[in-house]
C-alpha positions in Angstrom: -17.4 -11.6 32.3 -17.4 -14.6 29.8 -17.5 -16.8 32.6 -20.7 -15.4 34.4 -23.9 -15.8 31.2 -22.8 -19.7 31.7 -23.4 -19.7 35.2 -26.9 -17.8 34.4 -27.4 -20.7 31.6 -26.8 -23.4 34.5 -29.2 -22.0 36.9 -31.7 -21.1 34.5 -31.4 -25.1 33.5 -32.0 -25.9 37.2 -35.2 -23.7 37.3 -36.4 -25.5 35.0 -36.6 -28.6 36.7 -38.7 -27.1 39.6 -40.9 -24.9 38.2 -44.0 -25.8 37.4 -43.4 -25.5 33.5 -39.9 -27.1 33.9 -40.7 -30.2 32.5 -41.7 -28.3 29.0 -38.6 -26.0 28.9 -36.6 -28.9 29.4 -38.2 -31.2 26.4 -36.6 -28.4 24.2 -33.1 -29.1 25.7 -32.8 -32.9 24.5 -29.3 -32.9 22.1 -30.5 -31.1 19.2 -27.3 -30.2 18.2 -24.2 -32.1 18.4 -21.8 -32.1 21.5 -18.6 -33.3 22.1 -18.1 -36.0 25.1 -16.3 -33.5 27.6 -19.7 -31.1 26.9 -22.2 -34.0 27.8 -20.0 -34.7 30.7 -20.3 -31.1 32.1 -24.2 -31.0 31.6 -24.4 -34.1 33.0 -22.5 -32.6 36.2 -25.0 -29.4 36.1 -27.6 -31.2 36.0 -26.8 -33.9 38.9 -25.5 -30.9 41.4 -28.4 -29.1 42.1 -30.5 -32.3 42.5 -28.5 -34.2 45.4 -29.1 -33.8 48.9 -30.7 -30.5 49.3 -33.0 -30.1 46.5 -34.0 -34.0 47.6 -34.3 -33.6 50.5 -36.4 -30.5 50.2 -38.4 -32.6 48.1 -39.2 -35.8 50.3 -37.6 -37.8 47.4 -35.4 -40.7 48.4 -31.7 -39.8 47.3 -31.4 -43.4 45.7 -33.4 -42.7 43.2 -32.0 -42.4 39.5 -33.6 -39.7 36.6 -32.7 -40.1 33.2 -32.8 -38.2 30.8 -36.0 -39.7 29.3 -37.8 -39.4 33.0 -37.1 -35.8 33.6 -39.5 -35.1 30.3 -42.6 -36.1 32.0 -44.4 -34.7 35.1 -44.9 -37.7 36.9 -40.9 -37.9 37.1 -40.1 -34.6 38.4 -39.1 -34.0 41.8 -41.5 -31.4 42.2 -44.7 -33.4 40.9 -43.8 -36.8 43.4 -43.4 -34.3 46.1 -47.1 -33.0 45.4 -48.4 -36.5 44.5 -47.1 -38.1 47.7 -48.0 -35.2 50.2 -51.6 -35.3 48.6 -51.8 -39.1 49.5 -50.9 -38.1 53.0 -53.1 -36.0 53.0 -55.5 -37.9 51.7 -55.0 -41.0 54.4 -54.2 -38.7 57.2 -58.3 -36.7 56.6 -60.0 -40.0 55.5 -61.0 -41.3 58.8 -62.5 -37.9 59.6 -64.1 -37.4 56.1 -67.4 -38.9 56.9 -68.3 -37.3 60.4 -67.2 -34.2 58.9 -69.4 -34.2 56.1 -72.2 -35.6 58.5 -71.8 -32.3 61.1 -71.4 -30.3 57.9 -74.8 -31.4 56.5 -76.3 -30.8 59.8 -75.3 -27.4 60.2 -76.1 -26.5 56.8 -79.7 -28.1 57.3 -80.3 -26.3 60.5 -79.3 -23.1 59.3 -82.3 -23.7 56.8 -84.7 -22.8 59.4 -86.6 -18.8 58.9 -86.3 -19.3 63.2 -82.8 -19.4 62.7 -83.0 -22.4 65.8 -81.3 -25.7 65.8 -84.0 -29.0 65.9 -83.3 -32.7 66.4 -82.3 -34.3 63.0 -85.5 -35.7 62.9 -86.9 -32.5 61.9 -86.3 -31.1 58.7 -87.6 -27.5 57.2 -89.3 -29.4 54.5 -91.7 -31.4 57.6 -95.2 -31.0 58.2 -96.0 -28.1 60.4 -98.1 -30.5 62.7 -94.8 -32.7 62.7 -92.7 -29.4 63.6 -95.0 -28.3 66.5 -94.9 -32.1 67.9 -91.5 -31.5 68.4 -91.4 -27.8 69.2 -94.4 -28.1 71.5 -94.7 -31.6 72.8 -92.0 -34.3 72.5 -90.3 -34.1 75.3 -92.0 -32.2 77.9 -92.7 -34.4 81.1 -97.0 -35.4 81.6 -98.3 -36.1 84.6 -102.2 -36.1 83.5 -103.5 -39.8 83.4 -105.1 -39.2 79.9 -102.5 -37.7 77.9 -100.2 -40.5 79.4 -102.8 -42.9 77.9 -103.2 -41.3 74.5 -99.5 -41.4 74.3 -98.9 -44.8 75.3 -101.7 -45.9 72.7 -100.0 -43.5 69.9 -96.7 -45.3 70.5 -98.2 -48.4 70.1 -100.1 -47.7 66.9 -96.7 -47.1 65.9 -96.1 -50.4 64.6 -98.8 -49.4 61.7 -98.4 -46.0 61.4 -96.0 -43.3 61.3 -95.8 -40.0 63.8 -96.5 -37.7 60.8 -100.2 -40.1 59.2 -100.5 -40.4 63.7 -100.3 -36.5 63.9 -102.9 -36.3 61.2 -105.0 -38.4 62.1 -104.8 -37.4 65.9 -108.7 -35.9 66.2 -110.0 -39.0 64.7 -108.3 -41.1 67.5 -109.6 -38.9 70.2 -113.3 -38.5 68.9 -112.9 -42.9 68.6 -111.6 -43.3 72.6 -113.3 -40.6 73.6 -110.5 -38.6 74.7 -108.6 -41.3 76.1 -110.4 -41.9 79.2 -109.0 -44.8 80.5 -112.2 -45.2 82.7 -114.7 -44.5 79.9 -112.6 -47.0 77.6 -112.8 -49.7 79.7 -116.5 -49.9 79.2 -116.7 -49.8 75.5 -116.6 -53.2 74.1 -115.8 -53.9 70.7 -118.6 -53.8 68.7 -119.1 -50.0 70.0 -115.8 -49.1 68.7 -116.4 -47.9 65.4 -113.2 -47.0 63.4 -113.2 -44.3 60.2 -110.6 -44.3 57.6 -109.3 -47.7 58.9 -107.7 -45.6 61.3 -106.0 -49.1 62.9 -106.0 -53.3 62.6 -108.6 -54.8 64.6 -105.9 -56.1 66.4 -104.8 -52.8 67.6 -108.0 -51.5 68.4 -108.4 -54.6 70.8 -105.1 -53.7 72.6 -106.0 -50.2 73.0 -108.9 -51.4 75.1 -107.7 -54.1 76.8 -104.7 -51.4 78.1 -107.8 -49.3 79.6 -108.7 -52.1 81.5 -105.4 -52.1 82.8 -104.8 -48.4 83.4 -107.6 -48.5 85.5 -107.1 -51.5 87.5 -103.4 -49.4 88.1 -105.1 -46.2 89.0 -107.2 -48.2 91.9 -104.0 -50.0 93.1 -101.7 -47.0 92.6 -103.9 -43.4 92.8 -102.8 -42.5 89.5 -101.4 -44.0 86.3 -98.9 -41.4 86.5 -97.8 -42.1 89.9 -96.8 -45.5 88.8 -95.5 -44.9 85.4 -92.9 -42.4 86.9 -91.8 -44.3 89.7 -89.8 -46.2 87.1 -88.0 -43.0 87.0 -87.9 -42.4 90.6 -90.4 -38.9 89.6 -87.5 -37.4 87.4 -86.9 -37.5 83.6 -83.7 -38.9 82.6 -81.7 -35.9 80.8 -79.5 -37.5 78.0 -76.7 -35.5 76.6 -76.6 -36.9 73.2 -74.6 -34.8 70.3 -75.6 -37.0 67.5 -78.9 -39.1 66.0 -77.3 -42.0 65.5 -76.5 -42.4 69.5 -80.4 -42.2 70.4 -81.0 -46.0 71.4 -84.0 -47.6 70.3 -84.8 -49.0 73.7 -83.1 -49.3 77.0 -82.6 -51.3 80.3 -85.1 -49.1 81.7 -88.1 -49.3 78.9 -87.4 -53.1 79.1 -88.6 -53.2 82.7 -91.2 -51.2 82.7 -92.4 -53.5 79.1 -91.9 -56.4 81.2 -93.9 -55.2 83.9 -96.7 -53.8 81.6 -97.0 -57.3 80.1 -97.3 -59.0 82.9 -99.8 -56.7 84.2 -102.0 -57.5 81.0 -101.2 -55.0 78.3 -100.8 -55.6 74.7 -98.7 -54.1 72.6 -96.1 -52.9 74.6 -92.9 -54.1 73.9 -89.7 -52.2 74.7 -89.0 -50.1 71.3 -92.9 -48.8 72.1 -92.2 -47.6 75.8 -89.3 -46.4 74.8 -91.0 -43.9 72.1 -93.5 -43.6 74.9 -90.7 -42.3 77.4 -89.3 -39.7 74.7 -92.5 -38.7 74.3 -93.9 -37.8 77.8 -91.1 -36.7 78.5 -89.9 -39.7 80.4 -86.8 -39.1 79.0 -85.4 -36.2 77.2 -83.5 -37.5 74.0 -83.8 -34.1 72.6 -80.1 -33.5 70.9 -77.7 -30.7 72.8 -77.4 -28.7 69.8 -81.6 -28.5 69.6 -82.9 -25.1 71.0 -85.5 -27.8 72.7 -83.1 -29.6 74.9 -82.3 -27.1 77.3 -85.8 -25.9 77.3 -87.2 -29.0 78.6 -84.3 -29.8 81.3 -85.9 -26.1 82.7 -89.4 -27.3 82.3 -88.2 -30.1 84.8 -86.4 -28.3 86.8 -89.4 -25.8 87.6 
């Protein structure tokens, strides 16, 4: 019975190495009072038993390493802190590569579940843009035209694009139409350009120019071809091209494909046409459908095609 509160004194020494406290209850234990040489010895020995290869092991600490009795006061040199400190490193390398593409689908989800529709829209989109800016994209972008006119206007929209951006384009979209008479290619070509009168400085001179020097062209096309849509969707042999992308960032800003058809427009006359404006022109006749997978409108316009 004398024997067994000195084993209880031993193990309650060794717990307080690993709890989390330990390091606290053992600052009280440093030789306040005096001991004999043999005593050391023997709480040297409790002390050093418990710590080899199990509890180091247990602890991914190497068994080379020494503790005094100065180290075992502080947290940093417990076996119980390196353990933590180490594995949270690991931790820390092992979820770093993934931390950015994480947080990026994180913010996406979070910002599509701001919508009152409860749908998913292109990143493009945010519940803070302009309703016109909304319905372009619910309504419009995307969705495959086939009438000569609107394939105009939207070649001509893309190109103002260089001065403008979709949302001041969107706004300003009646104004545009009541200036080239509803895109009429026909009726375009006859305007010169002292009957082009432009309010609110809706483009340069230099754009207005190229808007109807492409009418001459369209309708030089539409006598060679039937129909500037016939030849404007034989580039895609009469099929949009259904991308599968997950993520903004893949959306290219041109392709092989707009840099044909830009090289063919330009050699056919037309201004302002390079391959980053065809391209826009392609997602938005619907050319192409660069409409992300997650966006309610992706699969919406792949059955538009399909009907």
């Amino acid at each position: 019975m004398s024997a067994q509160p000195r084993v209880d004194s031993a193990d309650r020494e060794l717990r307080s190495v690993l709890c989390p406290a330990g390091n606290k209850l053992q600052q009280k234990q440093p030789v306040k009072k005096p001991l004999s040489d043999n005593a050391k010895g023997l709480t040297f020995t409790a002390k050093k038993t418990p710590l080899s290869p199990t509890i180091l092991r247990r602890n991914g600490v190497s068994m080379n390493a020494s503790y005094s009795s100065e180290a075992s006061s502080s947290c940093e040199s417990s076996p119980l802190s390196i353990a933590s400190s180490s594995s949270g490193k690991r931790a820390l390398r092992r979820n770093g590569s993934n931390s950015s593409s994480t947080l990026r689908r994180n913010l996406m989800e979070e910002r599509d579940d701001c919508f009152s529709d409860g749908r998913r829209r292109c990143a493009w989109i945010t519940p803070k843009s302009d309703q016109c800016y909304i319905a372009f994209h619910d309504e419009e972008w995307g969705v495959p035209v086939h009438d000569d006119k609107k394939l105009f206007e939207l070649l001509s929209l893309s190109g103002a694009l260089a001065e403008l951006s979709w949302k001041d384009i969107l706004s300003k979209r009646q104004s545009f139409r009541e200036v080239f008479m509803d895109f009429d290619p026909v009726a375009i070509s006859e305007l010169t350009n002292k009957k082009i009168t432009s309010p609110d400085s809706l483009l340069s001179e230099q754009k207005l120019r190229s808007i109807l020097e492409n009418a001459n062209q369209v309708r030089k096309i539409i006598v060679k071809f039937g129909s500037f849509n016939k030849y404007i969707w034989n580039f895609v042999n009469h099929k949009p091209t259904q991308s599968r992308f997950r993520y903004q960032r893949q959306v290219p800003a041109k392709t092989s494909k707009a840099e044909l058809i830009s090289k063919d427009l330009v050699r056919r006359g037309f201004r302002s046409v390079s391959p980053t404006v065809i391209y826009s022109f392609m997602q938005t006749a619907g050319l192409t459908n660069d409409h992300l997978t997650s966006c309610f409108r992706h699969h919406e316009c792949i059955s538009k095609d399909e009907a």
